[in-house]
N, CA, C and O atoms as a GROMACS GRO file, in nm:
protein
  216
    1UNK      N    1   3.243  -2.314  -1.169
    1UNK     CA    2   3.112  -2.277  -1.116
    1UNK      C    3   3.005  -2.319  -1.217
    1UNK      O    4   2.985  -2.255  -1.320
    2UNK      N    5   2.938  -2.425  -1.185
    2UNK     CA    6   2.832  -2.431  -1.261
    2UNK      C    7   2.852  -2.585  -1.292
    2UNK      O    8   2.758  -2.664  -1.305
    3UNK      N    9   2.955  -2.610  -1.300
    3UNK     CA   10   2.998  -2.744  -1.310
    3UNK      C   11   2.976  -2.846  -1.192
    3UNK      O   12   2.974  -2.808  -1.075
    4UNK      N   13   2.960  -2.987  -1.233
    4UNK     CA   14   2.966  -3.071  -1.125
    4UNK      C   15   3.051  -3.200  -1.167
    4UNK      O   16   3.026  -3.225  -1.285
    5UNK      N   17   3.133  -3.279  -1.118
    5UNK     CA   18   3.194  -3.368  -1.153
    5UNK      C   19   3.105  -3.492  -1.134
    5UNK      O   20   3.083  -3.510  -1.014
    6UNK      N   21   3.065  -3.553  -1.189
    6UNK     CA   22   3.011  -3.688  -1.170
    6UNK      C   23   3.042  -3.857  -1.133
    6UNK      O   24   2.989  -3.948  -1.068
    7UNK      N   25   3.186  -3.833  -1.235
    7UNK     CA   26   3.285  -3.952  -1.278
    7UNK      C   27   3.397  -3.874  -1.330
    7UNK      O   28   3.410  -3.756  -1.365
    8UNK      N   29   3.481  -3.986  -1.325
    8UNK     CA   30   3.612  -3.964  -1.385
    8UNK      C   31   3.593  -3.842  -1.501
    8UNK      O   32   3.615  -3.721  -1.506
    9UNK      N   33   3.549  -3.925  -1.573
    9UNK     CA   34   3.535  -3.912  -1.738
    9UNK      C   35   3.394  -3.805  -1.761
    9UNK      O   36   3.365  -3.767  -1.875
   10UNK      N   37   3.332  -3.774  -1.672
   10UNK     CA   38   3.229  -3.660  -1.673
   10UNK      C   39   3.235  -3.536  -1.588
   10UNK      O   40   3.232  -3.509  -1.468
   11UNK      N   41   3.246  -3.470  -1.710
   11UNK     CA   42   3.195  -3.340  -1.627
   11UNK      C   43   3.087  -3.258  -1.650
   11UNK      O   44   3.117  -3.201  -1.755
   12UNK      N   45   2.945  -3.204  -1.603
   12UNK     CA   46   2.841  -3.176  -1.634
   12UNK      C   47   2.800  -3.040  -1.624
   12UNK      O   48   2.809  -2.996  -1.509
   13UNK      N   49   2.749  -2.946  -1.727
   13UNK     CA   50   2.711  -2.838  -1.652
   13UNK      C   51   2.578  -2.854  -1.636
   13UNK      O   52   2.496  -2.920  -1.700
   14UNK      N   53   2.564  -2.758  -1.505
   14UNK     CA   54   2.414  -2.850  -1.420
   14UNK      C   55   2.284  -2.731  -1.483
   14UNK      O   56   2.172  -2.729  -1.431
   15UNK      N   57   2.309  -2.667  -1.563
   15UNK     CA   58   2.192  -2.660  -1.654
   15UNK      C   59   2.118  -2.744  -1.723
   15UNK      O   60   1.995  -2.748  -1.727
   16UNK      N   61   2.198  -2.814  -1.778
   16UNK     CA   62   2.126  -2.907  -1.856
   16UNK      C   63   2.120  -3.055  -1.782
   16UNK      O   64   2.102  -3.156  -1.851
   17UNK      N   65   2.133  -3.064  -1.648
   17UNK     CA   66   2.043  -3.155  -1.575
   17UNK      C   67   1.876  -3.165  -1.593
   17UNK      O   68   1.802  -3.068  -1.574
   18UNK      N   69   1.849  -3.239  -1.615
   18UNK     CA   70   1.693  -3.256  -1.608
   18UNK      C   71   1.663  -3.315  -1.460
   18UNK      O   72   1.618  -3.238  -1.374
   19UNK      N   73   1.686  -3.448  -1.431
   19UNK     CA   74   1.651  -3.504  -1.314
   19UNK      C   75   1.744  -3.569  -1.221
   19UNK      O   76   1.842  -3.623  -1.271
   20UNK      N   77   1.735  -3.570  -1.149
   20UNK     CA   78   1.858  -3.645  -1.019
   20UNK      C   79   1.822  -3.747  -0.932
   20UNK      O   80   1.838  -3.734  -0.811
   21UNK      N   81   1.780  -3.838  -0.976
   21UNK     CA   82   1.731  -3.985  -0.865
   21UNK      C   83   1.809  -4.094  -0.875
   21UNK      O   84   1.865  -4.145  -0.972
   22UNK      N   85   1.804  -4.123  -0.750
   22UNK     CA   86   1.800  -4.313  -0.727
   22UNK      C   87   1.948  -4.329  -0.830
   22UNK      O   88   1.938  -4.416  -0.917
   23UNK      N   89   2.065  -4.261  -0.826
   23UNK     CA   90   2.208  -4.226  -0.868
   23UNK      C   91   2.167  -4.255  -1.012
   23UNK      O   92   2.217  -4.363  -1.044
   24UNK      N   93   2.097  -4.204  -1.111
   24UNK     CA   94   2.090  -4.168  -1.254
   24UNK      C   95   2.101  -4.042  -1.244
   24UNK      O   96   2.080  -3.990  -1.134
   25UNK      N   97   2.131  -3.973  -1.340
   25UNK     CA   98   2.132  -3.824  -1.386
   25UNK      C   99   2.053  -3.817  -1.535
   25UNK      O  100   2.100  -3.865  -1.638
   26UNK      N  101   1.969  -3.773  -1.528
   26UNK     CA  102   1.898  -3.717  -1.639
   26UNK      C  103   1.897  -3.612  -1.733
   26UNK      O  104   1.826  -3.516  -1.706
   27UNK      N  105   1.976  -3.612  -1.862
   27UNK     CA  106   2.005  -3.494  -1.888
   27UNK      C  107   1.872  -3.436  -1.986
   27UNK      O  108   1.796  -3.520  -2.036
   28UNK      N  109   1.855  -3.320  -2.005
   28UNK     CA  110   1.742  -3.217  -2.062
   28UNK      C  111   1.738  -3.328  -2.250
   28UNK      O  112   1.637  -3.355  -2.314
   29UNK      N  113   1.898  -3.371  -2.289
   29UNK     CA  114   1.882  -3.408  -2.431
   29UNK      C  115   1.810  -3.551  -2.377
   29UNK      O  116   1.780  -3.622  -2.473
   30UNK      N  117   1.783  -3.595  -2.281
   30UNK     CA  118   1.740  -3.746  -2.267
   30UNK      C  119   1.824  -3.888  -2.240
   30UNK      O  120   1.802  -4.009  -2.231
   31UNK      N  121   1.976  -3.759  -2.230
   31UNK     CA  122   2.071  -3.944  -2.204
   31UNK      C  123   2.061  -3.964  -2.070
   31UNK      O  124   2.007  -3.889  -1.989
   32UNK      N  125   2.120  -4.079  -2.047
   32UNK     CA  126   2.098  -4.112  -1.861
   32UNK      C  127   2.237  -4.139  -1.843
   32UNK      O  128   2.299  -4.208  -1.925
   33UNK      N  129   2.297  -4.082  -1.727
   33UNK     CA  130   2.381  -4.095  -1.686
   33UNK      C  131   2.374  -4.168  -1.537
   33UNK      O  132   2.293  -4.130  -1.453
   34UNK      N  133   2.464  -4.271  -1.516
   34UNK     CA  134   2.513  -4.330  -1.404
   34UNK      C  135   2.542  -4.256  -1.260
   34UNK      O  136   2.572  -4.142  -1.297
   35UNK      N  137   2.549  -4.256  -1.146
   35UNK     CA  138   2.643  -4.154  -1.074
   35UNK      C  139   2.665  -4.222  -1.006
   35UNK      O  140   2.568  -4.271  -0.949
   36UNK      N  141   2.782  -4.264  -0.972
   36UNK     CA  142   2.865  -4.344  -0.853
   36UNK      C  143   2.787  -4.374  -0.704
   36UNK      O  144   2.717  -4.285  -0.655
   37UNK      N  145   2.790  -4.403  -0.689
   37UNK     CA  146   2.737  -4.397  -0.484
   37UNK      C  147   2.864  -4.312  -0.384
   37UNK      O  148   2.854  -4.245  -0.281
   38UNK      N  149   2.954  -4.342  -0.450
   38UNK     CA  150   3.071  -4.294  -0.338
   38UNK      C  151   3.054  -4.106  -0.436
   38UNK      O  152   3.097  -4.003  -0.385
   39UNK      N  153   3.005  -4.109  -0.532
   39UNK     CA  154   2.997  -3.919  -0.550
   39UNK      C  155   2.843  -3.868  -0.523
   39UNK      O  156   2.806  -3.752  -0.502
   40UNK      N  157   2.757  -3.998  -0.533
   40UNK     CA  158   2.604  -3.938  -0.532
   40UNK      C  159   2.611  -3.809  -0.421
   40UNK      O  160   2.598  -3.692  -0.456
   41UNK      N  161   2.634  -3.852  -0.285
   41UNK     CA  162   2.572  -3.730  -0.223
   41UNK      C  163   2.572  -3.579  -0.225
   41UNK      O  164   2.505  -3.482  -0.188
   42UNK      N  165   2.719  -3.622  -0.309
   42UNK     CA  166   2.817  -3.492  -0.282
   42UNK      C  167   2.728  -3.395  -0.420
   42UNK      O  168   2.671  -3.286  -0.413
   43UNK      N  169   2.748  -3.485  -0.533
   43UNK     CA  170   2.650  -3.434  -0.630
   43UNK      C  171   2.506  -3.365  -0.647
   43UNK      O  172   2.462  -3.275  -0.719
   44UNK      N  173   2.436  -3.477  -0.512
   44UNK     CA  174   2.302  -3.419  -0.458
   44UNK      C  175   2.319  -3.281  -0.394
   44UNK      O  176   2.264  -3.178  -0.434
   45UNK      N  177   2.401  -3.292  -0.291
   45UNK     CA  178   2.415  -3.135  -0.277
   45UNK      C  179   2.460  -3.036  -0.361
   45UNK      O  180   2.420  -2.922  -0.345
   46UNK      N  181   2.541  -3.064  -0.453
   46UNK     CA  182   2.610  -2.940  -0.512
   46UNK      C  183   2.480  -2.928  -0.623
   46UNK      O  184   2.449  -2.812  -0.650
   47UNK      N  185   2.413  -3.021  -0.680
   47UNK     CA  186   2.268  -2.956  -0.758
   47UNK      C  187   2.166  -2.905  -0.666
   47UNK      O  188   2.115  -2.799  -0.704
   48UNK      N  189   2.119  -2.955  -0.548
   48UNK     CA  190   2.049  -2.903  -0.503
   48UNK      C  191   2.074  -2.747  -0.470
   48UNK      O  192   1.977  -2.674  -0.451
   49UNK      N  193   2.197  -2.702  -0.462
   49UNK     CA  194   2.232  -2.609  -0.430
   49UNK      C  195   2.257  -2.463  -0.526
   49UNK      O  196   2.264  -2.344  -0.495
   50UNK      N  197   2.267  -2.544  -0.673
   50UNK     CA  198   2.232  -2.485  -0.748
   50UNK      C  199   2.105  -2.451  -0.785
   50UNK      O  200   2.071  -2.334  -0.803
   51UNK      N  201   2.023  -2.557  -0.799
   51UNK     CA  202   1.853  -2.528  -0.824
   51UNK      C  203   1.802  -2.413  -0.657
   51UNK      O  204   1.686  -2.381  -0.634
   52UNK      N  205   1.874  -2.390  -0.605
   52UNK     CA  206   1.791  -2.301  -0.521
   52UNK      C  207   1.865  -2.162  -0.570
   52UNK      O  208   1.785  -2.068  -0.573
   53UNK      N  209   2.018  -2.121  -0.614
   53UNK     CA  210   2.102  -2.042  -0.681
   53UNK      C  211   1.974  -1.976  -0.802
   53UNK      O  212   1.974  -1.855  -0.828
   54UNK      N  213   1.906  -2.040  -0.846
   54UNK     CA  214   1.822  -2.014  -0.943
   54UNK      C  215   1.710  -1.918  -0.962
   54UNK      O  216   1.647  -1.917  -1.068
   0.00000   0.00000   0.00000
């Protein structure tokens, strides 16, 4: 809970998301992360769903 899978090799807790566009992930420290197309949507929902949890 709280977690979102991104990639293989990532796993994110969606606190420290900053921004979510155009399949980058933005984290709060400033790195940019990639997000697949075949996980974007699923990702879009499970943050969006958290930022309203909030």
């Amino acid at each position: 809970m709280g977690f979102v899978r991104i990639h293989q090799s990532f796993l994110i807790n969606m606190r420290y998301i900053g921004k979510l566009s155009s399949y980058v992930m933005v984290l709060t420290t400033g790195k940019e992360i990639s997000v697949p197309k075949s996980r974007y949507p699923e990702v879009k929902r499970q943050y969006t769903l958290f930022k309203g949890a909030e």
